[in-house]
N, C-alpha and C positions, 0 to 999 in steps of 0.2 A: 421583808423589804418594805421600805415606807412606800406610802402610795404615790407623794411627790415624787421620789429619787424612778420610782418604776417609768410612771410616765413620761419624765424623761430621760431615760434610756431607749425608751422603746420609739419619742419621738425622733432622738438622735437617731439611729438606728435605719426607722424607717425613713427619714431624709435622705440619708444616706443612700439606701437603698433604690429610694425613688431615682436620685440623680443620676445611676447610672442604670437605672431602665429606661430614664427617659430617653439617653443618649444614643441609646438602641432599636428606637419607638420608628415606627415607619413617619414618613415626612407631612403626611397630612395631619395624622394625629399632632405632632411636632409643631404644628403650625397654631395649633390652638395656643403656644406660647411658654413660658416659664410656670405658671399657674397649672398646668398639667403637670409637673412633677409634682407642686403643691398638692393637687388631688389625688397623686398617686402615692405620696407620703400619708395622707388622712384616710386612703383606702388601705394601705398595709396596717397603720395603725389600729384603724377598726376589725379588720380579720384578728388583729394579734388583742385585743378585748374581746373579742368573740370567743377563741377560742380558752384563753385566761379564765374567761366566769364558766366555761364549760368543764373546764379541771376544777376549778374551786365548786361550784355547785355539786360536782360529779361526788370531790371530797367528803363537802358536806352529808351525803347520804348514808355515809360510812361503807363498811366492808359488804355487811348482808342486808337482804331487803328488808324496807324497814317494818312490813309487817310480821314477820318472821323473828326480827328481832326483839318487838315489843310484845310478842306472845313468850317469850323465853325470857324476858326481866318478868311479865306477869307470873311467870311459874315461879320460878326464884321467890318472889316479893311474898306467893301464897305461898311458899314454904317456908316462910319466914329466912330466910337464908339472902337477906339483904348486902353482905360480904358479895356471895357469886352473884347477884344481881348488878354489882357496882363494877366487877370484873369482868362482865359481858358487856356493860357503856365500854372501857379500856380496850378489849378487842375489838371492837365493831368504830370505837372512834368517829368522827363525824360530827355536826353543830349537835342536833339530839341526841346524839350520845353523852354526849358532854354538857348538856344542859339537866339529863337526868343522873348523870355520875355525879353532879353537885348538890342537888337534892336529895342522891343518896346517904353521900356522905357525908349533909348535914343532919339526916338524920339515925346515922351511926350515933352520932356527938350527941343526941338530946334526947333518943328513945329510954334511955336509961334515969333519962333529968328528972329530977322532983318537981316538974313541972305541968300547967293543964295539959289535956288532950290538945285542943285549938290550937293551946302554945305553939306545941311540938309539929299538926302540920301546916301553924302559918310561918314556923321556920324555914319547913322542907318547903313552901311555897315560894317563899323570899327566898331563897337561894338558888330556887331555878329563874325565876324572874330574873335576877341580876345576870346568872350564868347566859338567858336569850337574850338581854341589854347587849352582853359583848361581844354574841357570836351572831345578830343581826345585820352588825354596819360590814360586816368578813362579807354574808351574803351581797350586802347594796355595793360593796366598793368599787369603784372603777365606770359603776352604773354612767353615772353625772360624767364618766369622761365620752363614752360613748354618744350619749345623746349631747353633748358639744360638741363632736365628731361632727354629729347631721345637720347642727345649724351650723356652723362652720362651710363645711363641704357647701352648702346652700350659697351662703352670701360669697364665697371665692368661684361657684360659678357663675352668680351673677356678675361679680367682679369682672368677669372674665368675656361675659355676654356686652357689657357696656363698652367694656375695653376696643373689644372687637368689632364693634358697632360704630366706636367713636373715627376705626380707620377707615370703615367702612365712607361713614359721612364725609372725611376727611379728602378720601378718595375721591365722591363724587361733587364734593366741593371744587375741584382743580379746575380752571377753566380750558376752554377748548376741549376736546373728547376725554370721557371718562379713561379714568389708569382703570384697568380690568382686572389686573394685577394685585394693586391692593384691594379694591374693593374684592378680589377671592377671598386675599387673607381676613382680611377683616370679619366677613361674613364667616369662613370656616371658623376664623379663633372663637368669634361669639359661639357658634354651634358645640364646637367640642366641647368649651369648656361646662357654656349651659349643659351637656348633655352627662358630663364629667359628674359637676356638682348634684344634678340628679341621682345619679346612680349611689353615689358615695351615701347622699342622705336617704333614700328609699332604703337603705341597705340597712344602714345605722340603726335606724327609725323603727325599721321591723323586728330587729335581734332585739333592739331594748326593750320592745313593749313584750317579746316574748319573754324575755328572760325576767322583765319584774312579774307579770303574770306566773312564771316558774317561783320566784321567792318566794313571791304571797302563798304560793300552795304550799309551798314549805311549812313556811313558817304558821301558819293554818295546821298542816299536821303536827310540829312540834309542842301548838297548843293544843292541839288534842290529846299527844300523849304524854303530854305535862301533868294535862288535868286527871285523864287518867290515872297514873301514879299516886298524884297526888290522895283522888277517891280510895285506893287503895288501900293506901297507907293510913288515912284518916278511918274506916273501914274497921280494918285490925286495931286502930287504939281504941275504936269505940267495943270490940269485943274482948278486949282485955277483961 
């Protein structure tokens, strides 16, 4: 699914959703205004990205752990038997799996070539490179929606703190005895909402920086056992 059409689905959805939570919300919450559905649309939105890069990441590891895995393409690779090596990425699946099943079998295609050694593994090299180019942005996607989640949520609480502020003043602007009444609302709407937009972006703010922290290790390990392989292979052409 594209990543435009997803997000919105999921913002439709979660509007949706919000509005009739809201409708249900006890009266004090309620009173922080229309803007509390808004926050409550951009906090389902954020759980349903949360959980989303947690399926995709999870994906990305493939089936078996990946040290486990990369010591069984190593046996394969020392047996020369680069065939089962390239059918162990296919079952195990996952971004590394599949950055080194491209590596493999580019060099199915060139180990046989009348070509230099280098040649053959700056092929295998160039083709896992390309292969992590396109299974990179899989890991980032959605990322950038997230952390617009937490400025968002931020400035629709502040939104929501002036607002509330402004009935507030509006309130004790009336002459003869203050309306006690509005200046509640007023004050309450500023509180929730302030208190709304905090929690949405504290929340936001933290999943994202965990979850690029998570890619970077990834992808740190996929270049390790890139280069890996890579040694390997160059390894065996040099003992030919």
């Amino acid at each position: 699914m594209r990543q435009g059409l997803f997000i919105t689905i999921v913002a439709v959805a979660a509007l949706t959703i919000a509005i009739v939570v809201y409708m249900f919300l006890p009266e004090y919450i309620k009173s922080g205004g229309p803007l509390v559905a808004l926050l409550i649309m951009l906090s389902i939105m954020s759980v349903t990205l949360v959980f989303e890069r947690l399926f995709t990441i999870s994906r990305a590891r493939g089936k078996d752990s990946i040290p486990a895995f990369m010591r069984a393409v190593r046996k394969k690779i020392d047996a020369n038997d680069i065939e089962g090596a390239a059918d162990l990425c296919s079952k195990q699946r996952g971004s590394l799996a599949n950055v080194l099943r491209a590596g493999l079998d580019r060099y199915q295609v060139v180990r046989t070539a009348q070509i230099d050694r280098k040649d053959k593994v700056g092929e295998v090299q160039k083709a896992m490179e390309e292969a992590n180019m396109l299974e990179v942005p899989l890991l980032e996607r959605n990322l950038i929606a997230l952390a617009t989640i937490a400025s968002i949520a931020t400035m629709v609480g502040l939104l929501g703190t002036v607002i509330g502020m402004i009935r507030s003043f509006a309130a004790l602007g009336h002459s003869g005895s203050v309306d006690a009444v509005k200046l509640a609302v007023g004050i309450s709407e500023a509180l929730i909402n302030t208190a709304g937009g905090l929690f949405v972006a504290i929340f936001s703010i933290v999943l994202y920086n965990v979850f690029v922290t998570m890619i970077d290790n990834f992808n740190y390990m996929m270049d390790e056992a890139t280069l890996e392989v890579v040694e390997v292979i160059s390894l065996k052409e040099a003992t030919k």
